[in-house]
C-alpha positions in Angstrom: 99.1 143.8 91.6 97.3 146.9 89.9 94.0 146.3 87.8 95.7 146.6 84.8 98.4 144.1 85.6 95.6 142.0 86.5 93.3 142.5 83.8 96.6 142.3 81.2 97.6 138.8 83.0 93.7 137.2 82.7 94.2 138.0 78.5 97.4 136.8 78.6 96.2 133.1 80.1 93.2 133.0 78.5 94.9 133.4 74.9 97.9 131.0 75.9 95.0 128.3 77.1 92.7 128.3 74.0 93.0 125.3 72.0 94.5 126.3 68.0 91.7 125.3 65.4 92.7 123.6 62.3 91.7 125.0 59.5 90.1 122.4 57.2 91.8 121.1 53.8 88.7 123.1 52.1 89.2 126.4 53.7 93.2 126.2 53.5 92.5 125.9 49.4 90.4 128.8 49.8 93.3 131.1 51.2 95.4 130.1 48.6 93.1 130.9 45.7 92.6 134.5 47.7 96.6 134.8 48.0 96.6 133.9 44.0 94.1 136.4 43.0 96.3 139.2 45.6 99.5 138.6 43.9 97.3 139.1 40.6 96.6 136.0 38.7 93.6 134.2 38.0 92.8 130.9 40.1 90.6 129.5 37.4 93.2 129.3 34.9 94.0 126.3 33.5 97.8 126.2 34.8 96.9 127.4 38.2 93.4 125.4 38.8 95.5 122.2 41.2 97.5 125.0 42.7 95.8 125.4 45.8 95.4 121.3 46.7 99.5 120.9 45.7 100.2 124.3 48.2 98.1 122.6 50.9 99.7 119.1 50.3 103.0 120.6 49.9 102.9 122.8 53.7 102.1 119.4 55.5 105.6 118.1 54.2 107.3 121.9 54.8 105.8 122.0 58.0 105.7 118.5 59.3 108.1 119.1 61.8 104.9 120.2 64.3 103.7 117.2 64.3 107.6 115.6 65.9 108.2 115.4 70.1 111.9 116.4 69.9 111.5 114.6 73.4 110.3 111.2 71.6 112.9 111.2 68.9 116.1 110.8 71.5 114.1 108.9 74.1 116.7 105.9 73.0 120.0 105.9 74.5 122.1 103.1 73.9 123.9 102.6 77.4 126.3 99.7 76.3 128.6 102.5 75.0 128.8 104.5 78.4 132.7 103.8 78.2 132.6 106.2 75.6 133.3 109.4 77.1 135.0 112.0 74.2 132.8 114.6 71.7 130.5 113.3 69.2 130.1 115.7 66.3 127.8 114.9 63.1 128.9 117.8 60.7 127.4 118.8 57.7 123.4 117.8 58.4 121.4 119.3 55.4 118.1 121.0 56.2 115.6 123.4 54.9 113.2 125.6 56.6 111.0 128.9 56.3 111.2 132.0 57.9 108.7 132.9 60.1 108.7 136.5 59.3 107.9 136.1 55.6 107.5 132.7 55.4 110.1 132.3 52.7 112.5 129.8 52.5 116.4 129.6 54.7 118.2 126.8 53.5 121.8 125.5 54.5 123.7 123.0 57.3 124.0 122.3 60.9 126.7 121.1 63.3 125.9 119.4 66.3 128.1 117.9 68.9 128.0 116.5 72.4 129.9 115.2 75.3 128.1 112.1 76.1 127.4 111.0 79.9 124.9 108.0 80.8 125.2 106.8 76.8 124.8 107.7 73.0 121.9 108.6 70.8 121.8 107.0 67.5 123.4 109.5 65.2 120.2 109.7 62.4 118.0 110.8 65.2 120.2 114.0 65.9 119.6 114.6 61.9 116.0 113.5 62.7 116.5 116.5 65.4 117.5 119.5 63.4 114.4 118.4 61.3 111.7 118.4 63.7 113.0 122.0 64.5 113.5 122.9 60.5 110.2 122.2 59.2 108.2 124.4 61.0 108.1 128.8 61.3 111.3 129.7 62.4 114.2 132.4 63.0 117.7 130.2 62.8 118.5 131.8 66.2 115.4 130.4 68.0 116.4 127.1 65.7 119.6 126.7 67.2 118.9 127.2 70.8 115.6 124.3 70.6 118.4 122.2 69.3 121.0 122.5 71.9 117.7 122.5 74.6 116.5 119.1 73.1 119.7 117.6 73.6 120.4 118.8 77.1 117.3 117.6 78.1 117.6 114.3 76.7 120.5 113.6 77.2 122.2 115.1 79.9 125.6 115.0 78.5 128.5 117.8 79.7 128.3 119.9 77.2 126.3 120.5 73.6 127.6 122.8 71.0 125.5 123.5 67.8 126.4 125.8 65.2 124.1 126.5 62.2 125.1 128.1 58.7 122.2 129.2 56.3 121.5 131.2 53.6 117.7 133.5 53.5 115.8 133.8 51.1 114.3 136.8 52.7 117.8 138.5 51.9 118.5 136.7 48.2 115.1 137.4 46.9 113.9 140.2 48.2 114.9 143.5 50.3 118.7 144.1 50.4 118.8 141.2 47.8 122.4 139.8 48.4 122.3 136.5 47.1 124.7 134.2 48.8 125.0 135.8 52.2 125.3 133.2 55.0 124.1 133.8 58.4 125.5 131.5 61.3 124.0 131.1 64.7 125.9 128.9 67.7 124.7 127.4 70.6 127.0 126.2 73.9 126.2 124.3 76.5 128.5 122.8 79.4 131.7 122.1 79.1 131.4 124.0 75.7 130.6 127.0 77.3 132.7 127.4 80.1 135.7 126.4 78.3 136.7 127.9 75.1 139.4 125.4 74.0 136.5 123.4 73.8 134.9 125.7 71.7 138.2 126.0 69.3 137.7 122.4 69.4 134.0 121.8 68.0 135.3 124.8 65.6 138.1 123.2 64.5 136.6 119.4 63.9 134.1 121.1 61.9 135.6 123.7 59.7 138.9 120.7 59.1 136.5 118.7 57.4 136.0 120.9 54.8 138.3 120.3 51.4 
């Protein structure tokens, strides 16, 4: 290995091994009021003076989802159903979440579905899922694949498809500003991937739901 391979690799551990600091409540205020005075408003004004306390106590709800263990929300399989051996889909979950690239909001719903093996997962933890992955930074392509990954490692069923519709706000509000545009990201696993009547399938059970 060359001295710069080397040299590049020791930065490369040592960044990946120090330990994130937290910020405290005070200094997260502080940004705010410096973000207000940037966009060029006064802090100090009357209607603006709580505005850094309610940003701060609003990211802990939009970004909750790092404080979930995707592994800890599906750690209960109910076994007594192993008979059960066809797709579960739940269509249609709700989420919101932020883009990571301007931290502005993506909004929409997402699909999930699963070929169950050694049992079921109660059906509010895979909405509980798409949460934990939600409310944090994200791209809705990295979204859907730690979805599909979550399952398969929790479950172990044949095959996990997860498809994911959503509309940016980094594309209504700002830039090309086309309000309305959807973007939708898929993710197959298993049986859904190798076979794609199984994918017409998840496709069809989704989209036939719709009036």
């Amino acid at each position: 290995m060359s001295d710069v391979v080397k040299s590049l690799s020791t930065r490369l551990t040592t960044a990946a091994d120090k330990p994130v600091t937290s910020p405290t409540r005070e200094e997260a205020e502080a940004a705010v009021r410096t973000l207000l005075r940037w966009a060029g408003d006064d802090p100090t004004r009357e209607g603006l003076q709580d505005t850094p306390k309610r940003v701060v106590k609003a990211f802990r709800e939009f970004y909750s989802g790092y404080a979930e263990n995707p592994a800890d929300i599906l750690d209960k399989i109910f076994a007594e159903v192993e008979g059960y051996d066809d797709i579960v889909l739940v269509r249609d979950i709700p989420f919101y979440s932020h883009c990571e690239h301007h931290m502005v909001p993506f909004f929409g719903v997402a699909h999930v579905a699963y070929y169950p093996t050694k049992g079921v997962v109660g059906l509010s933890k895979l909405a509980r899922l798409v949460d934990a992955y939600a409310r944090r930074l994200q791209t809705q392509e990295t979204m859907t694949s730690q979805i599909a990954k979550a399952m398969v490692d929790a479950l172990e069923p044949r095959g996990v498809a997860v498809m994911i519709e959503a509309e940016h706000m980094c594309m209504s509000m700002r830039g090309v500003q086309k309000a309305g545009a959807l973007t939708l990201t898929t993710q197959f696993t298993g049986v859904f991937k190798e076979d794609p009547a199984e994918q017409v399938r998840f496709l069809t059970l989704v989209r036939n739901g719709r009036g």
